[in-house]
C-alpha positions as CSV (number, residue, x, y, z in Angstrom):
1,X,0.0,0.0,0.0
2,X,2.5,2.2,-0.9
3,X,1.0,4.1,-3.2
4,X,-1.3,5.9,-0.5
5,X,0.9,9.1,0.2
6,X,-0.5,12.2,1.2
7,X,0.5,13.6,-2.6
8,X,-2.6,10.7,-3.5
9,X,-5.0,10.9,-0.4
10,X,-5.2,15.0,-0.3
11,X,-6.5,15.6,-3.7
12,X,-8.7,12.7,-3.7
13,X,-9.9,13.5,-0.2
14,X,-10.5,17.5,-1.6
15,X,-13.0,16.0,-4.5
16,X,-14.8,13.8,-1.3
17,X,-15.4,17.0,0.2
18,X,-16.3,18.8,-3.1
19,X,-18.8,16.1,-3.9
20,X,-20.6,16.2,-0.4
21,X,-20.7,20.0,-0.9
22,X,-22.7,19.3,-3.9
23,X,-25.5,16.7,-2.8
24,X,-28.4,18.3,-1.9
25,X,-29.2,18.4,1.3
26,X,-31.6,15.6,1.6
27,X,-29.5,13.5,0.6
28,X,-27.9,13.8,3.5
29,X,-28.5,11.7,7.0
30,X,-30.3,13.3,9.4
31,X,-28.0,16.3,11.2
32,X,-30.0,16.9,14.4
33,X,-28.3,14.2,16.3
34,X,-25.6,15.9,19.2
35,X,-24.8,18.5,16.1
36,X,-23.3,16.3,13.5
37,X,-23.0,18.3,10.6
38,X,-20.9,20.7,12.5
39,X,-18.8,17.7,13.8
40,X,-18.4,16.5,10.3
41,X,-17.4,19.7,8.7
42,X,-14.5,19.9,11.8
43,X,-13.5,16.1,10.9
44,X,-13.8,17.0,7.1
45,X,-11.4,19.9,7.2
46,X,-9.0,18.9,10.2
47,X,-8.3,15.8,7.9
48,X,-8.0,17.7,4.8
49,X,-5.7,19.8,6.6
50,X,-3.0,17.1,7.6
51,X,-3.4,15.3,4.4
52,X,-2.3,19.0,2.3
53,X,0.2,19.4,5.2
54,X,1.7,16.1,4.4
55,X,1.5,16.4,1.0
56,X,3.3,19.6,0.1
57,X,5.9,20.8,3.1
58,X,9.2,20.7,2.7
59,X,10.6,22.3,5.3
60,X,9.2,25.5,4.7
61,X,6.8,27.1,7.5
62,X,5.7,29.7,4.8
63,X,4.3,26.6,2.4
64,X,2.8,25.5,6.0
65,X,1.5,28.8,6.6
66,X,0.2,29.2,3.0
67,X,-1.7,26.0,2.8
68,X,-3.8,26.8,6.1
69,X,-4.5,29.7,4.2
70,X,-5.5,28.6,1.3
71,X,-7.8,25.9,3.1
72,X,-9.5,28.6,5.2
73,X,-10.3,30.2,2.2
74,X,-11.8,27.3,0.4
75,X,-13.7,26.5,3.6
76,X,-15.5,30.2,3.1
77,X,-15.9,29.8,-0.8
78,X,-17.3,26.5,-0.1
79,X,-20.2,27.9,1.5
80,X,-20.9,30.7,-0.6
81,X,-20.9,27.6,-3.2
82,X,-23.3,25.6,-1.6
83,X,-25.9,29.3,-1.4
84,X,-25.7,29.4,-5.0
85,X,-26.9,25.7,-5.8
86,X,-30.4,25.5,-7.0
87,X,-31.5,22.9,-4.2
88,X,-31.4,23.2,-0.7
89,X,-28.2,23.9,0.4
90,X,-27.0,27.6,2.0
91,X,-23.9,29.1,3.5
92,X,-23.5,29.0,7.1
93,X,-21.1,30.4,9.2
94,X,-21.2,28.2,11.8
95,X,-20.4,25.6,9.4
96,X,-17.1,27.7,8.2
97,X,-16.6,28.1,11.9
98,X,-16.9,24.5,12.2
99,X,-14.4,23.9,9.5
100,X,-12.3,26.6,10.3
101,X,-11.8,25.3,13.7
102,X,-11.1,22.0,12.5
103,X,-8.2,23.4,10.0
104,X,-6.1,25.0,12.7
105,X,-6.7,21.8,14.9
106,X,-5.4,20.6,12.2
107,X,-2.3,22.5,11.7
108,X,-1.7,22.5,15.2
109,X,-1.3,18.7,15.3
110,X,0.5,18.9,12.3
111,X,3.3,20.7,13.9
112,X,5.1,18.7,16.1
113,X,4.6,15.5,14.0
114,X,5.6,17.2,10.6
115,X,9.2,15.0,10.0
116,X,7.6,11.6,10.2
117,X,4.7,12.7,7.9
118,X,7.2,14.4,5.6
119,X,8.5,10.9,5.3
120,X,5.3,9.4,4.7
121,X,4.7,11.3,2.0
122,X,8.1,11.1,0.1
123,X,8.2,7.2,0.2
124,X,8.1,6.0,-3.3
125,X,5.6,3.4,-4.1
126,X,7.8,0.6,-5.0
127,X,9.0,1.5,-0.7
128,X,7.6,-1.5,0.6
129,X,9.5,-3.7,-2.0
130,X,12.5,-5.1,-0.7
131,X,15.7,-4.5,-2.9
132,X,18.7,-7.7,-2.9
C-alpha cells in the first residue's frame, strides 16, 4: 500500500469533500443528532488539513502557513458555493466556523509530528518492496 501518500489521499480526499458540498441536502443523513454536521465539517477539514500538510511541506513554515491559508479560504468559498446551488443547500457560518476550527486543529497537530509525515509522503511506491 504504498502508493497511499499524502500527494494521493489530499486531492482525492478535496473531491470527497467537493462532492458532499454538492448533494443536496436531503441526501444527507439526518443532522439533528448531538450537532453532527458541525462535527463533520470539523472532521472534514481537520483531515484535509493534515493530508495537504503532508502532501506539500518541505521544510518550509511559509508553504505551512500558506496551505492553512488557502484551506481557510476554500472552507468560506465552499459555503458561498453551496448558497448558490439550485436545491437546498446555504452558506453558514457556523459551518465555516466548524471547519475553520477543524483546519487550525489541524495545523496545530501537524506541527510537532511534521518530519515523520514528511516521510510518509516522500516514500516511493515501490517502498515496501525489498531491494537484494
Amino acid at each position: 500500500m504504498g502508493f497511499l501518500t499524502p500527494r494521493l489521499l489530499a486531492p482525492l480526499w478535496t473531491m470527497l469533500i467537493l462532492v458532499a458540498l454538492s448533494l443536496p441536502g436531503s441526501s444527507l443523513p439526518d443532522a439533528s443528532l448531538l450537532d453532527y454536521d458541525k462535527a463533520a465539517h470539523f472532521i472534514l477539514f481537520f483531515i484535509l488539513t493534515l493530508l495537504w500538510l503532508a502532501a506539500t511541506y518541505r521544510g518550509s513554515m511559509g508553504r505551512a502557513w500558506g496551505v492553512l491559508t488557502l484551506i481557510l479560504v476554500f472552507s468560506g468559498v465552499s459555503e458561498v458555493y453551496q448558497s448558490w446551488l439550485p436545491f437546498e443547500r446555504s452558506a453558514d457560518v457556523v459551518d465555516a466556523a466548524a471547519d475553520a476550527v477543524g483546519a487550525l486543529s489541524g495545523f496545530l497537530l501537524w506541527l510537532p509530528f511534521r518530519t515523520p509525515l514528511r516521510a510518509w509522503s516522500e516514500r516511493k511506491a515501490d517502498s515496501s518492496v525489498e531491494k537484494p
